[in-house]
C-alpha positions, -999 to +999 in steps of 0.1 A: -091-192-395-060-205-415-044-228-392-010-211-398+013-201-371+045-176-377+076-193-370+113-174-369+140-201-376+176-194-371+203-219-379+240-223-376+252-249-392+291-258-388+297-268-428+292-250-453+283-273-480+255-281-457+243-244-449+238-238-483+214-270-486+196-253-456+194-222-469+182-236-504+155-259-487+146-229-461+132-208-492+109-231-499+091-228-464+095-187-458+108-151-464+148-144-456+153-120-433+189-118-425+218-143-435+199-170-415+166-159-401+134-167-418+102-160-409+077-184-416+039-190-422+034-224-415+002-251-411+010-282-389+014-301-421+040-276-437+059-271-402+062-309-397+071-311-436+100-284-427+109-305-396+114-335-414+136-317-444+156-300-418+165-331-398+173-347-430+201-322-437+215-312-404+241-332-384+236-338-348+264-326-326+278-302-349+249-278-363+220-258-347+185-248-357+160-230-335+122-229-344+104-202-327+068-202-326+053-167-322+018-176-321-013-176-346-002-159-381-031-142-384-033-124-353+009-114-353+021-083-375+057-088-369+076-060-364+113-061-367+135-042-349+169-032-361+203-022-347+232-012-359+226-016-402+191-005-412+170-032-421+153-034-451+127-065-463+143-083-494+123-082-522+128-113-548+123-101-586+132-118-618+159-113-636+157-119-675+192-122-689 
């Protein structure tokens, strides 16, 4: 048993000097999904960890972020569900220039 849990976070934050430094951090924590929706595979540590970096760079009042447990990762095959535009999963690669 890993201890991880899937987590979707969704954010809207008001500046955007300050969503980019979200969006920047959030890569570090999970896969993009959509503008701003991760999905996320998270211990307690690494969730508490992405708590803490999140609260650093938010400001209260004025910018929103939603952390939605989905349960055990392990025992969750998400399955996404598109409307409108087709999803597709982003794959990262490396560009040598």
């Amino acid at each position: 048993m890993s201890g991880e849990r899937l987590y979707i976070v969704t954010y809207d934050i008001a500046d955007q000097r300050r969503w980019r430094r979200v969006f920047k951090a959030m890569h570090g924590y999970g896969e993009w999904l959509q503008l701003s929706v991760f999905q996320c595979r998270l211990t307690r540590r690494r969730r508490a960890e992405l708590e803490t970096r999140l609260r650093e760079l938010v400001k209260n009042g004025e910018d929103h972020v939603l952390l939605i447990d989905v349960g055990p990762a392990e025992r969750i095959d998400l399955a996404v569900e598109s409307l409108g535009k087709r999803f597709a999963k982003v794959e990262r690669r490396a560009t040598v220039i």
